[in-house]
C-alpha atoms as a printed R data frame, in Angstrom:
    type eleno elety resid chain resno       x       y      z
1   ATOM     1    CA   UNK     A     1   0.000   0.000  0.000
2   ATOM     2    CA   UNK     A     2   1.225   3.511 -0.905
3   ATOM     3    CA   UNK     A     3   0.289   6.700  1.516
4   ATOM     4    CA   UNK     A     4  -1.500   9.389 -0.078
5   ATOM     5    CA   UNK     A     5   1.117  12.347 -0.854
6   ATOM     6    CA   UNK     A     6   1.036  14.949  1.197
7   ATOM     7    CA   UNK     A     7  -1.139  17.611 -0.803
8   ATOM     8    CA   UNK     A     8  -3.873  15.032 -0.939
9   ATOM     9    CA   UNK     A     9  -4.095  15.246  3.160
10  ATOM    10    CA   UNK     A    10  -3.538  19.232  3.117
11  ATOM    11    CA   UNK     A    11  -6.493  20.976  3.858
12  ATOM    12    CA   UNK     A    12  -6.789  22.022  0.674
13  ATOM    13    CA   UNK     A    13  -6.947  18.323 -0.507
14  ATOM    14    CA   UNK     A    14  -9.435  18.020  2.151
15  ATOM    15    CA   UNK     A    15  -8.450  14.875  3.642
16  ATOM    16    CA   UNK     A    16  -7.703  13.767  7.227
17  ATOM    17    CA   UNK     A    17  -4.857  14.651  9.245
18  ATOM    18    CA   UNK     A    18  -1.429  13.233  8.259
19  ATOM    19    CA   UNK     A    19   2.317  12.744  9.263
20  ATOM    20    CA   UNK     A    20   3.585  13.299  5.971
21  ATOM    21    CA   UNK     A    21   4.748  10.877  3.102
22  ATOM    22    CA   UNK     A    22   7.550   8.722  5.032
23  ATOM    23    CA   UNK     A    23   8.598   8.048  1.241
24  ATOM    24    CA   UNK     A    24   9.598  11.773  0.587
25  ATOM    25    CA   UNK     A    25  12.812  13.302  0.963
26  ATOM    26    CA   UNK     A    26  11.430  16.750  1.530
27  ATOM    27    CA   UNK     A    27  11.800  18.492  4.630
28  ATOM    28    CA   UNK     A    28   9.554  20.756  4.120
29  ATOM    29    CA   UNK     A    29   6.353  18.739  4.442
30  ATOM    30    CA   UNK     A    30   4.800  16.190  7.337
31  ATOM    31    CA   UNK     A    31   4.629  17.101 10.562
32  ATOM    32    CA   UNK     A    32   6.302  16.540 13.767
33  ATOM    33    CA   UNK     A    33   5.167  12.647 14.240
34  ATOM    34    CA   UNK     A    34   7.204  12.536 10.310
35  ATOM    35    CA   UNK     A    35  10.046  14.480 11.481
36  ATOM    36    CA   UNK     A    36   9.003  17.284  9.214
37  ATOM    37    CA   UNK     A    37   9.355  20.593  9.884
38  ATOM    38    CA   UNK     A    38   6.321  22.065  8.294
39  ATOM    39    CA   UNK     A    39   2.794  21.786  8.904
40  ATOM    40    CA   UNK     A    40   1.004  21.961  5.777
41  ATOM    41    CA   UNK     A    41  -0.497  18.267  6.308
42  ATOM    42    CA   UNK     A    42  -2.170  19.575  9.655
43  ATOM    43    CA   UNK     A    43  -5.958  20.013  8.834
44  ATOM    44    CA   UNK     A    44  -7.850  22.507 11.624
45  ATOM    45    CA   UNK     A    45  -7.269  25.799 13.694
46  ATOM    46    CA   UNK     A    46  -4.246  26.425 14.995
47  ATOM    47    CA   UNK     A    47  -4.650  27.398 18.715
48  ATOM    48    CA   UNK     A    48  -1.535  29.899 18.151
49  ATOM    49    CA   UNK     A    49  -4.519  31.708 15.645
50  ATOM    50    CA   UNK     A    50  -6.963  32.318 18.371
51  ATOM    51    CA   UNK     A    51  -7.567  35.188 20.473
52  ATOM    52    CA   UNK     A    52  -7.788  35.302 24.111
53  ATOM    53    CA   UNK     A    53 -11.492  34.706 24.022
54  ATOM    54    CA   UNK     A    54 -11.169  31.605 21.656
55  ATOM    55    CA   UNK     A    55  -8.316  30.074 23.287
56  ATOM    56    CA   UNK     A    56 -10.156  30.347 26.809
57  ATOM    57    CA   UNK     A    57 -12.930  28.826 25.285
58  ATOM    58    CA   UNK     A    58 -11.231  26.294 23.768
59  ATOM    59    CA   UNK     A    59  -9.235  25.112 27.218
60  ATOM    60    CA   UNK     A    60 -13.224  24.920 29.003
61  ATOM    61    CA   UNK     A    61 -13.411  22.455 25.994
62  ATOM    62    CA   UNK     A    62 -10.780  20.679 26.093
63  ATOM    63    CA   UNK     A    63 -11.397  20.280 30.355
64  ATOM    64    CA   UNK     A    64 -14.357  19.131 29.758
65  ATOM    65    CA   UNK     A    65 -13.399  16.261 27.350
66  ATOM    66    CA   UNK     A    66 -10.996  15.002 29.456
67  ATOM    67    CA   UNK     A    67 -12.530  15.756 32.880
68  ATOM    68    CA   UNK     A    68 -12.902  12.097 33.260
69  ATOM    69    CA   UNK     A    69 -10.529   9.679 31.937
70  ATOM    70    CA   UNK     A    70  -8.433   6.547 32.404
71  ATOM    71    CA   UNK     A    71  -5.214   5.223 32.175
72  ATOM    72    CA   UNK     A    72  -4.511   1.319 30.888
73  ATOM    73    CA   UNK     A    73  -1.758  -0.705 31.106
74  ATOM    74    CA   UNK     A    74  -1.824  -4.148 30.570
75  ATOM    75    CA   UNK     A    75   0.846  -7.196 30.638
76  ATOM    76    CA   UNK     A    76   1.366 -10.596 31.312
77  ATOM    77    CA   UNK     A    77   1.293 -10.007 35.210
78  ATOM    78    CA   UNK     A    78   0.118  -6.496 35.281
79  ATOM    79    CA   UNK     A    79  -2.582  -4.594 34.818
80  ATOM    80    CA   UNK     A    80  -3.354  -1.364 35.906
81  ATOM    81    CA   UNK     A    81  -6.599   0.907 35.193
82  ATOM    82    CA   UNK     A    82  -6.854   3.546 37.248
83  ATOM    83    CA   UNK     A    83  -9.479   6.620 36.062
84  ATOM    84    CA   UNK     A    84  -9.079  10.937 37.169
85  ATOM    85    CA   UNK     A    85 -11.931  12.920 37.370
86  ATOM    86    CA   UNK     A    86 -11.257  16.530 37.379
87  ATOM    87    CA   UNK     A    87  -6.919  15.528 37.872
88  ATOM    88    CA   UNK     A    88  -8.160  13.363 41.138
89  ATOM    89    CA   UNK     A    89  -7.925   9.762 41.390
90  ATOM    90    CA   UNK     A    90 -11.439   8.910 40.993
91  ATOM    91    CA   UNK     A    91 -10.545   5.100 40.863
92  ATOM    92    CA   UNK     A    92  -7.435   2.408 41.395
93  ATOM    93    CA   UNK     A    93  -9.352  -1.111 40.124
94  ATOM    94    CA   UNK     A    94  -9.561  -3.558 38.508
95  ATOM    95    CA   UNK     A    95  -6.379  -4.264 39.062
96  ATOM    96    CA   UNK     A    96  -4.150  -7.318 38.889
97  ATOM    97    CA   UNK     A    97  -0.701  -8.098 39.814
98  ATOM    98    CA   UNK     A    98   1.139 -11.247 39.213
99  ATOM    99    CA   UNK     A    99   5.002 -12.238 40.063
100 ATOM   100    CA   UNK     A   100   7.465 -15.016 39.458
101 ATOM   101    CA   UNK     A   101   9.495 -16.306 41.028
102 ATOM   102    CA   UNK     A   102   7.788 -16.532 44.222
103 ATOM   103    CA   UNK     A   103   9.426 -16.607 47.951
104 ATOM   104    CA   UNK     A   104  12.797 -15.293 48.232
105 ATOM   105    CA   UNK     A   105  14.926 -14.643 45.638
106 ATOM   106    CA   UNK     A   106  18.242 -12.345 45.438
107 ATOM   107    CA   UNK     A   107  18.793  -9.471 43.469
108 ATOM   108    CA   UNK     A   108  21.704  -6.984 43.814
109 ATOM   109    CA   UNK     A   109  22.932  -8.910 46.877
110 ATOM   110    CA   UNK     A   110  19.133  -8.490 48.654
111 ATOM   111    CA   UNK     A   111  17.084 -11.563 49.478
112 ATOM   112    CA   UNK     A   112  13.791 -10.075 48.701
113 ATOM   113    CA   UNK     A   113  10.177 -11.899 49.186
114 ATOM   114    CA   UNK     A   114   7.539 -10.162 47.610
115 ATOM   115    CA   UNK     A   115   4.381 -11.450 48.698
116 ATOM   116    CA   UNK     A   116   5.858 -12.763 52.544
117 ATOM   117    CA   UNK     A   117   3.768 -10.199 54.493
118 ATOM   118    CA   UNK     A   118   0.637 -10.430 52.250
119 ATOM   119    CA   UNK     A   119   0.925 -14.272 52.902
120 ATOM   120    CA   UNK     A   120   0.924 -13.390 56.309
121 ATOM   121    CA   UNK     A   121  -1.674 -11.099 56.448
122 ATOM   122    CA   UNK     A   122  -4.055 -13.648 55.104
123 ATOM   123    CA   UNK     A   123  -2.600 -16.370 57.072
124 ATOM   124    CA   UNK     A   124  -3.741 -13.998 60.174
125 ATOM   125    CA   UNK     A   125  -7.153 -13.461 58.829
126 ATOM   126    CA   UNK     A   126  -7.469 -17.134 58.626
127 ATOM   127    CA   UNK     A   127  -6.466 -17.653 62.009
128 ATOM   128    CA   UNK     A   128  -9.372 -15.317 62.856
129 ATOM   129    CA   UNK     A   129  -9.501 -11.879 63.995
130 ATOM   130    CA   UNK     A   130  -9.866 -10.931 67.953
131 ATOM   131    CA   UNK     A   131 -13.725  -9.753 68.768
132 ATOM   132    CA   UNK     A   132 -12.726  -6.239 69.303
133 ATOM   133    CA   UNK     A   133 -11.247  -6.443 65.368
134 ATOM   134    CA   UNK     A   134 -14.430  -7.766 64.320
135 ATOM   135    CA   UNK     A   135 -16.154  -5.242 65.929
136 ATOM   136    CA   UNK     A   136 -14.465  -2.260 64.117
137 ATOM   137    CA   UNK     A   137 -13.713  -3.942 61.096
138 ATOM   138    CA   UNK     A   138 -18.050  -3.983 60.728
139 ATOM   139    CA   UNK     A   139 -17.302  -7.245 58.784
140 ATOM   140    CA   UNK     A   140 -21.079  -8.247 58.633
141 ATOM   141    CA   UNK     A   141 -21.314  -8.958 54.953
142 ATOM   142    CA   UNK     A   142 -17.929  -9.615 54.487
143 ATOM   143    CA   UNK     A   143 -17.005 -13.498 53.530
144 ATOM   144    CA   UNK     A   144 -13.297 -14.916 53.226
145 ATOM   145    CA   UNK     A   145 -13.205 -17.925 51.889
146 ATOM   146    CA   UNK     A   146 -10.123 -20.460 50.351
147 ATOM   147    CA   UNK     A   147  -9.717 -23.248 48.611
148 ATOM   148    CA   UNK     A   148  -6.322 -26.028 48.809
149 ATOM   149    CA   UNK     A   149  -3.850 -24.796 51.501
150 ATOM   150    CA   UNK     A   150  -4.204 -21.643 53.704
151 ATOM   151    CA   UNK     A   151  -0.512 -21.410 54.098
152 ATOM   152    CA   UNK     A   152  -0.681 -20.568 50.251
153 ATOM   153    CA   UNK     A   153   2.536 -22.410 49.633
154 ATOM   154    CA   UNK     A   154   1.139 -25.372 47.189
155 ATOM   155    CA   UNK     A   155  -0.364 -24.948 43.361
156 ATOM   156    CA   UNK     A   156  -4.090 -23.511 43.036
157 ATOM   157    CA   UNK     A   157  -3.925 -22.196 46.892
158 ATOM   158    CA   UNK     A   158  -7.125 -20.034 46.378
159 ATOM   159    CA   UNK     A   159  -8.075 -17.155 49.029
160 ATOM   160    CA   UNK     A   160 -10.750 -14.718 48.130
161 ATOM   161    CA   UNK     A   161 -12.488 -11.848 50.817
162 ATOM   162    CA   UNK     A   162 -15.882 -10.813 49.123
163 ATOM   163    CA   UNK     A   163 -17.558  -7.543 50.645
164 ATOM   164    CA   UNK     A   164 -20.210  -5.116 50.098
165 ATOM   165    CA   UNK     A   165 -17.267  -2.904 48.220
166 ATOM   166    CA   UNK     A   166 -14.261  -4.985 48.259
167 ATOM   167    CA   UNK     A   167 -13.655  -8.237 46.277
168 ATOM   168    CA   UNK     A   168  -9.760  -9.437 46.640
169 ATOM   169    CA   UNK     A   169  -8.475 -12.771 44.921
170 ATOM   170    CA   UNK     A   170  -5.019 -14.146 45.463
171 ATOM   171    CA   UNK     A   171  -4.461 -17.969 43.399
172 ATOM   172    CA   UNK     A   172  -1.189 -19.815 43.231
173 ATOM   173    CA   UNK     A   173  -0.942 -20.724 39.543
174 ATOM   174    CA   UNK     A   174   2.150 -23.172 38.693
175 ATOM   175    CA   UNK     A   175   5.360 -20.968 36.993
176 ATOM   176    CA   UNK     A   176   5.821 -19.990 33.517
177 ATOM   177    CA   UNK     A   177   9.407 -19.138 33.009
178 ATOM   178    CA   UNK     A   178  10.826 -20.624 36.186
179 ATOM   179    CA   UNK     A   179  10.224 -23.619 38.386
180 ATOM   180    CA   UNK     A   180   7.576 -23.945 41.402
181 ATOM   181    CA   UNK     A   181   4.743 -21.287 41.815
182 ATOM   182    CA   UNK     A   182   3.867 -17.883 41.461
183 ATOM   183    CA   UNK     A   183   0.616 -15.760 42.583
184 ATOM   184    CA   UNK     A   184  -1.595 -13.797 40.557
185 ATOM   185    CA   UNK     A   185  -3.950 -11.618 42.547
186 ATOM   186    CA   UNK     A   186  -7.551  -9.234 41.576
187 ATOM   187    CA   UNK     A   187  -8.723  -7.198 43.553
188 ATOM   188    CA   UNK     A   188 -11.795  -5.098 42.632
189 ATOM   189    CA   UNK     A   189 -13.786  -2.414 44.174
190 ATOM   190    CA   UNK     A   190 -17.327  -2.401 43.612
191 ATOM   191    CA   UNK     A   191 -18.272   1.282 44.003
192 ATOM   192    CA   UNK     A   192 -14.943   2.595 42.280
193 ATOM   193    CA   UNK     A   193 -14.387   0.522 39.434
194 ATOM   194    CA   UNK     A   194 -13.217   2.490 36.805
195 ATOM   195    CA   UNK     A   195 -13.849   5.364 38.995
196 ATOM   196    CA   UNK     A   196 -17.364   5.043 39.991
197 ATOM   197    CA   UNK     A   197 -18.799   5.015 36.011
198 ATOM   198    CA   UNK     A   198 -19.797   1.401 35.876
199 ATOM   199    CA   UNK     A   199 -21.878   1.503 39.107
């Protein structure tokens, strides 16, 4: 496939916007994306053409488009998606975190273990809170349930706490790259997911 040239995307050609003919070996043409000096494939206003009045209007615009939005990332043992309303962080879930290897490893002369006090934490819940901790916690209509091993040491150790807002999931899924196990982990907030607009 061969791109248009660039007077067919000018405004004048009256064609979409454009980065220029990466076939060319003028510098005058394409924009910055092309390496281009010019602009002459840019269709619209130019905000340095606007007046005070126009360019104020214009930012009220542009703050309302993006008033609300989100930011996504997404890997093999990450995923983030966390959404601003008005530059605040309106939301931090779904969200999902995996890691290999698991228990200690070294790095940089450092044993490091990643998930040793969040193993602990839920080995303490399992244990069962003190009636004073169940008392403030207000843990009502809160269920924590596992499946396998409660030590979460063995492959498909499953722990999940469901709540009226809060839904965490940690499983121990066997490795990919190295030997034994590694944990992925959800955790979800039902009034806050993607910052409140899916409720």
């Amino acid at each position: 496939m061969q791109p248009l040239p660039d007077g067919e995307m000018s405004s004048d050609g009256g064609g979409a916007p454009s980065g220029g003919n990466p076939d060319s070996d003028s510098s005058d043409v394409g924009g910055a994306a092309s390496g281009g000096t010019g602009n002459q494939a840019r269709v619209g206003i130019s905000l340095g053409d606007l007046d005070e009045d126009q360019l104020a209007a214009f930012v009220e615009l542009l703050a309302a488009a993006t008033g609300t939005w989100e930011f996504q990332f997404g890997g093999h043992h990450l995923a983030v998606a966390n959404t601003y309303t008005d530059g605040v962080l309106a939301g931090a879930t779904p969200s999902f975190r995996g890691l290999e290897p698991c228990g200690e490893f070294e790095y940089e002369g450092e044993t490091i273990d990643v998930m040793a006090v969040k193993a602990e934490a839920f080995r303490a819940l399992f244990a069962g809170p003190e009636d004073d901790q169940l008392a403030s916690a207000e843990l009502a209509d809160t269920y924590v349930a596992s499946s396998g091993s409660i030590e979460f040491t063995e492959q498909n150790d499953y722990i999940r706490v469901d709540g009226p807002s809060v839904w965490i999931e940690l499983s121990l899924q066997s490795g990919i790259v190295l030997e034994g196990n590694h944990p992925h982990t959800v955790w979800r907030h039902r009034n806050t997911d993607y910052g409140g607009t899916q409720s």
